[in-house]
C-alpha positions as CSV (number, residue, x, y, z in Angstrom):
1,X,0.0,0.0,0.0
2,X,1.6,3.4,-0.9
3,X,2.5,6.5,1.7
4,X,0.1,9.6,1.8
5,X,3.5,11.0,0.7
6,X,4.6,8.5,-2.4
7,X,1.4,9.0,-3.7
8,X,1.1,12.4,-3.5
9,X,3.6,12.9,-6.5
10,X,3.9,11.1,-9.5
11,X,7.4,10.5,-10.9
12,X,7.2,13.0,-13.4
13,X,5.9,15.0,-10.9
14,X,8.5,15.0,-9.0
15,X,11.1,15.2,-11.7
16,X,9.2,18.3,-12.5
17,X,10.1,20.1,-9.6
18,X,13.5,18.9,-9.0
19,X,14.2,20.3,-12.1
20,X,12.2,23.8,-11.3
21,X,14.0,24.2,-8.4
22,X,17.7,23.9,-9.9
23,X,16.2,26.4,-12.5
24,X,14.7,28.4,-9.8
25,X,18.4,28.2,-8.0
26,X,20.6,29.2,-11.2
27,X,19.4,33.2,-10.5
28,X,20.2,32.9,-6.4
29,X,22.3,31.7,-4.1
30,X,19.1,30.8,-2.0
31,X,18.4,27.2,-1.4
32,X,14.8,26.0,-1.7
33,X,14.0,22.7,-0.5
34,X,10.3,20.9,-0.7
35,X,9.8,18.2,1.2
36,X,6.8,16.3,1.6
37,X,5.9,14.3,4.3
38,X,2.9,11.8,4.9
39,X,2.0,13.0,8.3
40,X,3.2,15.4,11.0
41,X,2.8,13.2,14.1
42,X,0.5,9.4,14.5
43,X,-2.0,11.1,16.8
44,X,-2.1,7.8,19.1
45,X,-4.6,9.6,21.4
46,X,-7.2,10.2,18.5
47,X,-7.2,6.6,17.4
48,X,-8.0,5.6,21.2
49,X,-10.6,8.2,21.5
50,X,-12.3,7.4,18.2
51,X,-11.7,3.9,18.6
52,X,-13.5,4.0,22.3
53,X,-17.0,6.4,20.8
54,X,-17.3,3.9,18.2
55,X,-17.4,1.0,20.5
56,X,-19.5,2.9,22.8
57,X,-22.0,4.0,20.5
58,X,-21.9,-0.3,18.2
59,X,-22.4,-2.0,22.2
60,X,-25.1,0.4,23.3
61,X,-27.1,0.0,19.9
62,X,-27.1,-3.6,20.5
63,X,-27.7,-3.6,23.8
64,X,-30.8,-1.8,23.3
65,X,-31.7,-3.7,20.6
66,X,-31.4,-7.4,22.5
67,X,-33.6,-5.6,25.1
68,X,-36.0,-4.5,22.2
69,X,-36.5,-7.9,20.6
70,X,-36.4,-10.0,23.6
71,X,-40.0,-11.4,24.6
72,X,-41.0,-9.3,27.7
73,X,-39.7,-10.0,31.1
74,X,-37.1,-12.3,29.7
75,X,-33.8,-11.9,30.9
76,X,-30.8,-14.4,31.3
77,X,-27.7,-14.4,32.0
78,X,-26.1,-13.9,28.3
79,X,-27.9,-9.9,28.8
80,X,-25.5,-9.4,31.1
81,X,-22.1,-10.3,28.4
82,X,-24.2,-8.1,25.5
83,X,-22.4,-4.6,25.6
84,X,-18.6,-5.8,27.0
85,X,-18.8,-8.2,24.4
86,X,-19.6,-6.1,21.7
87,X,-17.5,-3.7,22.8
88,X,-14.3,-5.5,23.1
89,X,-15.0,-6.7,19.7
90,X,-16.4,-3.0,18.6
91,X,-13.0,-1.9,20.1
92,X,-10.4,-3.9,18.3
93,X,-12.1,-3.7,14.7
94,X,-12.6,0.5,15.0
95,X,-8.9,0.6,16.1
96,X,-7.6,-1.2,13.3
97,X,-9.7,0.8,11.4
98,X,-8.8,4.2,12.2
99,X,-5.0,2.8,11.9
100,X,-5.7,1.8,8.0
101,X,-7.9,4.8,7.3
102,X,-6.3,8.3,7.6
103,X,-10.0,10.3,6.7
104,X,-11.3,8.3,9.5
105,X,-9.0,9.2,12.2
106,X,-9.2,13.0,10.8
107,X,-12.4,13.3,12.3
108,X,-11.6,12.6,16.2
109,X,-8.2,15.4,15.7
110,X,-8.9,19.2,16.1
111,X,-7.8,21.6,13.6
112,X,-5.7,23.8,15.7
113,X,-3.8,20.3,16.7
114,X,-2.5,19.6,12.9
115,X,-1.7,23.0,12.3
116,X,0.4,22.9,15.7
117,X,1.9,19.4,14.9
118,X,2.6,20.5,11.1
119,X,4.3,23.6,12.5
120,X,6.3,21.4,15.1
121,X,7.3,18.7,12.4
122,X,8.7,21.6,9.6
123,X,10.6,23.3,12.2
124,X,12.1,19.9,13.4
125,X,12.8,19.0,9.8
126,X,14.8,21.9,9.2
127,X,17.3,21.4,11.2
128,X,17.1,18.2,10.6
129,X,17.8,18.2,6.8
130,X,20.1,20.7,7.3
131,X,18.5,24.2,5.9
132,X,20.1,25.9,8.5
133,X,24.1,25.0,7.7
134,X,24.2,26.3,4.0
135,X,26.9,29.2,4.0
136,X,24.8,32.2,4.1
137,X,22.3,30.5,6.0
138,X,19.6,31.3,3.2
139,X,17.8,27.7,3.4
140,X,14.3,28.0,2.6
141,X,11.8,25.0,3.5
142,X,8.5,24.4,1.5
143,X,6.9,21.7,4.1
144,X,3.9,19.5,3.1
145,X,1.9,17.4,5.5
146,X,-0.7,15.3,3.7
147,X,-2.7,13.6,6.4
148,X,-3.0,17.2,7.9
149,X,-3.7,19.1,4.5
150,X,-1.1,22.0,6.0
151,X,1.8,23.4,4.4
152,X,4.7,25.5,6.2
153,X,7.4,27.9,4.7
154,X,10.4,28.5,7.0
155,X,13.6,30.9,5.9
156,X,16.7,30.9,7.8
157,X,18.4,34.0,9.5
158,X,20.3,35.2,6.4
159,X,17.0,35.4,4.6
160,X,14.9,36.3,7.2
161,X,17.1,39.4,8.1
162,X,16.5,41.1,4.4
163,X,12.5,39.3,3.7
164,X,10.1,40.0,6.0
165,X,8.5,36.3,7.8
166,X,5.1,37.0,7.2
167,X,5.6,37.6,3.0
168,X,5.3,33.9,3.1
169,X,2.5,33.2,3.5
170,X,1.8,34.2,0.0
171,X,4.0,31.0,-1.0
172,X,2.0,28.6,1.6
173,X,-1.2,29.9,-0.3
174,X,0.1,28.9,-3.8
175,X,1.1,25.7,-2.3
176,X,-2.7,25.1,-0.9
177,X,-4.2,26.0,-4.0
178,X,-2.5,23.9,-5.9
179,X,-3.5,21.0,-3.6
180,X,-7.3,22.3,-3.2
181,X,-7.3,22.0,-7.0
182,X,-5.7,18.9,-8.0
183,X,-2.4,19.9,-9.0
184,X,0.1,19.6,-6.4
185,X,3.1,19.4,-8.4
186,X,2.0,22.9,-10.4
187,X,1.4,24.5,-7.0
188,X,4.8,24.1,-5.8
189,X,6.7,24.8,-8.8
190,X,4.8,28.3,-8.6
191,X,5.9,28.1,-4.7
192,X,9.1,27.9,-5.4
193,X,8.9,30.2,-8.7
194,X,7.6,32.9,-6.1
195,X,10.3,32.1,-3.1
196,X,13.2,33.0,-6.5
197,X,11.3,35.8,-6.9
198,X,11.1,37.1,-3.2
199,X,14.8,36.2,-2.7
200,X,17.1,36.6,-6.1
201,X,17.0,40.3,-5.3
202,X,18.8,40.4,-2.0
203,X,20.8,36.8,-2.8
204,X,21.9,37.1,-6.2
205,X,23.8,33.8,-7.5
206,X,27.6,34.4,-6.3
207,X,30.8,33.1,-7.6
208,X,31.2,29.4,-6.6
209,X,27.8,29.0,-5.5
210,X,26.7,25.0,-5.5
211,X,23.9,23.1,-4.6
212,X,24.2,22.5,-1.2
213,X,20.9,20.7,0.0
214,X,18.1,18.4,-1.9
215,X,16.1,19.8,-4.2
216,X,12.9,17.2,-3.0
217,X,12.3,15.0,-0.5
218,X,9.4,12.6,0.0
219,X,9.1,11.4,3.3
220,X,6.5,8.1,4.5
C-alpha cells in the first residue's frame, strides 16, 4: 500500500520540480528545499478516542436492541455479556480501522492540533535536513503534510534578516491552492517560482555558488 506522501507525486511530478527548483536556484544563491511528508505526528490519542466512541456507540445499539426484541420479562444471563462483548470486539475492529484509514482518524483530531503538529514537524525538519548549515544560511523549507492538508514555509536567519517572515504566506497559499485543485506538483513549482522571486534580489547567485541541499524530498 503506498504512503500519503509517495502517492502524493507522481514521478514525473517530482522530476518536475527537481528540475524547477535547480532552474529556480541558477538566479540565487538561495536554497529552496520541498519536502513532503505523509503525516506530522500518529495522533495515538485520536485513534484511542475514536476507537472508544465507536465502541461505545456499536455496544449500546445492540444492547438496546437485544432488550427490544427480547420477549417481555425475559432476561438471562447472556444480557448481562451483551455490551462488553460487543464492545471488546467493537474496540479492536474501529482501532484497526482508524490505523488503515487516515480520513477516518481525521475526524476525532482538532484543527488547531495539525496546524500545531505541522508547524512542530517543519521546524524539526529543518534542522534536521540541514537548511540551517548552508553558508549564508539562506535555506528555505516548503513543508507538506498530507494527512494534515497543511503546508509551512520557513527561511533561515540570512534570509529572514532582508525578507520579512510573514511575506510567506503568500508562497503557503500557492502551495494550498494547488493541492485544493488537484495539481500539487504545479502549485509548488509556482511556490518555489515565487520564493526566486522574493529572494534573487537580496541573494543574487555568487561566484562558486553549488547546490548544497536536496532539491525534494518525499518522506513516509
Amino acid at each position: 500500500m503506498k504512503s500519503l506522501a509517495s502517492g502524493f507525486l507522481t514521478p514525473a511530478e517530482r522530476e518536475r520540480i527537481t528540475r524547477c527548483v535547480r532552474e529556480v536556484e541558477k538566479s540565487t544563491s538561495g536554497e529552496i528545499v520541498p519536502l513532503v511528508r505523509s503525516s506530522s505526528y500518529h495522533y495515538p490519542a485520536a485513534t484511542l478516542f475514536g476507537a472508544l466512541v465507536a465502541s461505545v456507540l456499536i455496544a449500546a445499539a445492540a444492547t438496546a436492541a437485544d432488550a427490544v426484541f427480547k420477549p417481555w420479562g425475559s432476561l438471562s444471563l447472556l444480557d448481562l455479556w451483551v455490551f462488553p462483548a460487543v464492545f471488546a470486539v467493537s474496540f479492536l475492529v474501529a482501532y484497526q480501522l482508524l490505523r488503515a484509514i487516515p480520513a477516518l482518524k481525521r475526524l476525532f483530531i482538532s484543527q488547531a492540533d495539525m496546524t500545531e503538529e505541522a508547524g512542530e514537524a517543519a521546524l524539526t525538519a529543518f534542522f534536521r535536513h540541514r537548511l540551517a548549515e548552508t553558508r549564508d544560511r539562506t535555506g528555505i523549507l516548503l513543508f507538506v503534510s498530507v494527512f494534515e492538508r497543511r503546508a509551512v514555509v520557513l527561511a533561515d536567519k540570512g534570509i529572514n534578516l532582508k525578507v520579512a517572515p510573514e511575506i510567506w504566506q503568500e508562497v503557503v497559499d500557492l502551495i494550498l491552492q494547488g493541492i485544493r485543485e488537484g495539481r500539487p506538483a504545479e502549485g509548488l513549482c509556482e511556490a518555489i517560482t515565487r520564493c526566486g522571486q522574493l529572494v534573487t534580489a537580496q541573494f543574487p547567485i555568487r561566484a562558486g555558488d553549488r547546490d548544497e541541499l536536496r532539491n525534494l524530498i518525499v518522506e513516509d
